[in-house]
C-alpha positions in Angstrom: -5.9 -30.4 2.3 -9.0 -30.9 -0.1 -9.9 -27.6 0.7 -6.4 -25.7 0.2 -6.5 -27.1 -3.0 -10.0 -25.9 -3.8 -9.3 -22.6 -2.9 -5.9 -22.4 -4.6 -8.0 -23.6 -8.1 -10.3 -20.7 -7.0 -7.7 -18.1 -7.2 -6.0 -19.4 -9.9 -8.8 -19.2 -12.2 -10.7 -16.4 -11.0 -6.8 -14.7 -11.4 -6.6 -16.1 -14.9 -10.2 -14.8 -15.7 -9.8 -11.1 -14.6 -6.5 -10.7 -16.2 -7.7 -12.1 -19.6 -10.8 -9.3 -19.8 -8.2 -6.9 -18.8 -6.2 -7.7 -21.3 -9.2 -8.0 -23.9 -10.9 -4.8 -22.9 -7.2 -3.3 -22.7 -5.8 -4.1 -26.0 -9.4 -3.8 -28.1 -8.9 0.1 -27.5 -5.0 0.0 -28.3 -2.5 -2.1 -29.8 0.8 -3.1 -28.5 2.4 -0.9 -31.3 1.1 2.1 -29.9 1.5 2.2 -26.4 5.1 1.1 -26.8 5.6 4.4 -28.7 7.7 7.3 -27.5 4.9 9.7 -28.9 2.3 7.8 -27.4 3.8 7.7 -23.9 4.6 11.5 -23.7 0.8 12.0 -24.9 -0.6 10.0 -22.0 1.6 11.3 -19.8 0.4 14.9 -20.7 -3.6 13.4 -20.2 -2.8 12.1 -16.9 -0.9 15.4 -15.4 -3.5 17.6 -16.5 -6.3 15.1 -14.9 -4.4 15.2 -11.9 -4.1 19.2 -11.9 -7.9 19.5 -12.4 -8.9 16.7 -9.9 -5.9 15.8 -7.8 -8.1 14.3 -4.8 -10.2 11.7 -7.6 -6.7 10.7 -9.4 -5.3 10.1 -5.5 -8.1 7.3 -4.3 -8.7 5.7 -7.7 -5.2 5.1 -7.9 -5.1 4.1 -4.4 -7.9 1.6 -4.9 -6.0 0.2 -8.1 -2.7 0.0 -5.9 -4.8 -2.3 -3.5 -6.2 -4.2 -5.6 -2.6 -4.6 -7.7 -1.8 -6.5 -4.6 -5.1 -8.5 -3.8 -6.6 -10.1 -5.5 -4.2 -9.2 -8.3 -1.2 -10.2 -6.7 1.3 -8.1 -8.2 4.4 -6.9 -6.9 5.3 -3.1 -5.9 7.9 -1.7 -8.3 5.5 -1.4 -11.2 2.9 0.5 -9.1 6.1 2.5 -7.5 7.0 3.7 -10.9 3.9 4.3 -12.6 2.9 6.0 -9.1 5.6 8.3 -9.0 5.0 9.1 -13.2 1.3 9.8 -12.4 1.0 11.5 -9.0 4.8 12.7 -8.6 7.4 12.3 -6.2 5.4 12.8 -2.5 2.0 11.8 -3.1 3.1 8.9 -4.9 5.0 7.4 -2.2 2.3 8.2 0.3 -0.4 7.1 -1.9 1.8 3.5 -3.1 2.9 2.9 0.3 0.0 3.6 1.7 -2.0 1.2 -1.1 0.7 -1.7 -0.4 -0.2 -1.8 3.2 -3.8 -1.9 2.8 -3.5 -5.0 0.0 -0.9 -6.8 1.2 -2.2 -7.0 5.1 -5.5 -8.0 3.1 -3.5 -10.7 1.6 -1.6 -11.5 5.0 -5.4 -11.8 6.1 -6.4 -14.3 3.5 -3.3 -16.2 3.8 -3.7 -17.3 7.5 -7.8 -17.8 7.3 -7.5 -20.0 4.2 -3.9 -21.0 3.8 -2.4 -21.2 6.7 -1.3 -25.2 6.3 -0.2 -24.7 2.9 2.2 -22.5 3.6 3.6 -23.8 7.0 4.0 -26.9 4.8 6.1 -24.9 2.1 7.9 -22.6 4.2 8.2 -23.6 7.8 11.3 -25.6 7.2 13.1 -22.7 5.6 11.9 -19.8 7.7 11.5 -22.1 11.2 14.6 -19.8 12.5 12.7 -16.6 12.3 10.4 -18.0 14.9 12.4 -17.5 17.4 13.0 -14.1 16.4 9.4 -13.0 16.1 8.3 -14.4 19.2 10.9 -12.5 20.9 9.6 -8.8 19.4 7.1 -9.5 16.7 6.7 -5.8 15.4 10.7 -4.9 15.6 11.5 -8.0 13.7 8.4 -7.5 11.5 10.0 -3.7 10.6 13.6 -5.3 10.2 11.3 -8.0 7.6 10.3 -5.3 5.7 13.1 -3.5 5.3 15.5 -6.0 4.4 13.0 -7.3 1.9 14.4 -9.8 -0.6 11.4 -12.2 -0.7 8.9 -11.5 -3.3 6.0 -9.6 -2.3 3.7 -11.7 -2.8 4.9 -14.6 -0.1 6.3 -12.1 2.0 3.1 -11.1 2.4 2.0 -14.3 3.6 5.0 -15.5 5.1 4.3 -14.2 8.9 1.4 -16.1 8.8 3.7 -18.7 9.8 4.2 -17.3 13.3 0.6 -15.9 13.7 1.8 -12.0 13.8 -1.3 -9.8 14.8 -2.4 -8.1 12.0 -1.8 -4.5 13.7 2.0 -5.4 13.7 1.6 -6.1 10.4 0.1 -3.6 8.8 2.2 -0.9 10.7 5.8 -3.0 10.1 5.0 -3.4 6.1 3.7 0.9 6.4 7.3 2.2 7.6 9.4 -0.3 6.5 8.4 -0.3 2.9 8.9 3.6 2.8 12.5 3.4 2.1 12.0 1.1 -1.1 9.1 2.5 -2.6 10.6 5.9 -2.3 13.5 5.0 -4.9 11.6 3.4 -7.1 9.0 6.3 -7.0 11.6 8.7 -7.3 12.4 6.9 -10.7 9.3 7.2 -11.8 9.2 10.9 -11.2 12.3 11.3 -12.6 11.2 9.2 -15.9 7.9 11.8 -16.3 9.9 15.0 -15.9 12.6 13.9 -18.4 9.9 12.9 -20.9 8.3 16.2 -20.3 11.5 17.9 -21.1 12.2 16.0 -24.0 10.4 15.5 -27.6 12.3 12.8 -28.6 12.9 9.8 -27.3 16.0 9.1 -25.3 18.7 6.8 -25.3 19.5 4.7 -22.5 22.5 6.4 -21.1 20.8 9.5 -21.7 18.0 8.8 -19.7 20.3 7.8 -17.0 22.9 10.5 -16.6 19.6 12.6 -16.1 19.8 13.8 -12.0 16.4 12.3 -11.3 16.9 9.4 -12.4 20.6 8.9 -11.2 20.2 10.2 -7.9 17.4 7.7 -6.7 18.9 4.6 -8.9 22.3 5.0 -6.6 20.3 4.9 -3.7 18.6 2.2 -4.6 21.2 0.1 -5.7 22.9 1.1 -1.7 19.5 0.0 -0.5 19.8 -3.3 -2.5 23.5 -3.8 -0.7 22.0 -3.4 2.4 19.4 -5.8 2.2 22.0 -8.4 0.8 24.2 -7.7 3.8 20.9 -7.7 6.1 19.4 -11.0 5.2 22.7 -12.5 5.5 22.6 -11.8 9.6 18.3 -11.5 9.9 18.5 -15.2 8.4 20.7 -16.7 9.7 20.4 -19.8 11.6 
């Protein structure tokens, strides 16, 4: 227990430390003024399209190593990176290339979390989650996939979670790569959507204006099905 504690002061600060020079380093080259402007947005989003036409294969693993390390050791959560992935890269690649980086971090979380954290979290979760056991043990990477999909749990502990029922990391890996697809799709989509409208538009839009726009409609509707889904799907996956 002396040592869960340790390492959870570990993260903590070494979290706490890496996000403050971000934010430092961040905000000594901008101010929050600016890149909350309409003009600034639509300027950056015109740097980061051409970059991407010139050097599409650089733009697609730097973004893939900051999507992985979003996750771990940052421990964010995927619908930021969805969007901003879908604004940068598009549509396609920026599913792949999210998805793709959410696996990666997230089973190197799931890693982490049963080496070093294992008790801690049987000790804040088993009781809840003890009737997925069953479940798992049954067909670890069909329930695993059915997990994913249904999500509902923040990433960050459902990432952790299985550890729980000692999934193999192979299931892991391959449940959270397809079942995430669906998800992170949408909220790509979005993204893609929010770039081409701003492309098309010199002024800054309103809300329902940005909304009645097709690419942005179109993937919020199914996201919102998606979201009714997963509300009618945890309901059954966990139930007692």
């Amino acid at each position: 227990m002396e040592k869960t504690k340790k390492i959870k002061l570990y993260i903590g600060l070494s979290y706490l430390t890496l996000l403050i020079v971000f934010l430092y380093l961040f905000f000594s080259h901008v101010s929050l003024q600016e890149i909350t402007s309409y003009e600034f947005i639509k300027k950056n989003r015109s740097y980061f399209v051409e970059l991407k036409d010139s050097n599409l294969l650089f733009v697609t693993i730097v973004f893939l190593l900051l999507t992985i390390l979003w996750v771990f050791p940052f421990l964010g959560f995927g619908s930021p990176i969805a969007l901003i992935g879908g604004f940068i890269l598009g549509k396609w690649i920026g599913t792949v290339v999210v998805v793709l980086g959410l696996t990666i971090g997230g089973t190197f979380l799931y890693i982490f979390g049963n080496y070093f954290l294992k008790n801690l979290i049987r000790e804040k979760f088993l009781n809840k989650y003890q009737n997925l056991e069953i479940k798992f043990k049954k067909s670890e990477f069909i329930y695993l996939l059915v997990y994913r999909f249904i999500g509902g749990i923040p990433w960050v502990i459902s990432c952790v979670l299985p550890a729980i029922f000692n999934v193999k990391i192979i299931n892991f890996f391959f449940a959270t790569l397809i079942g995430i697809i669906p998800q992170i799709f949408l909220a790509v989509s979005i993204g893609s959507g929010i770039e081409k409208f701003i492309d098309n538009n010199s002024e800054p839009p309103g809300f329902l204006e940005l909304i009645s726009s097709y690419e942005i409609y179109v993937p919020l509707i199914g996201f919102f099905i998606l979201v009714l889904i997963g509300i009618i799907g945890k309901k059954i996956f966990y139930k007692k």
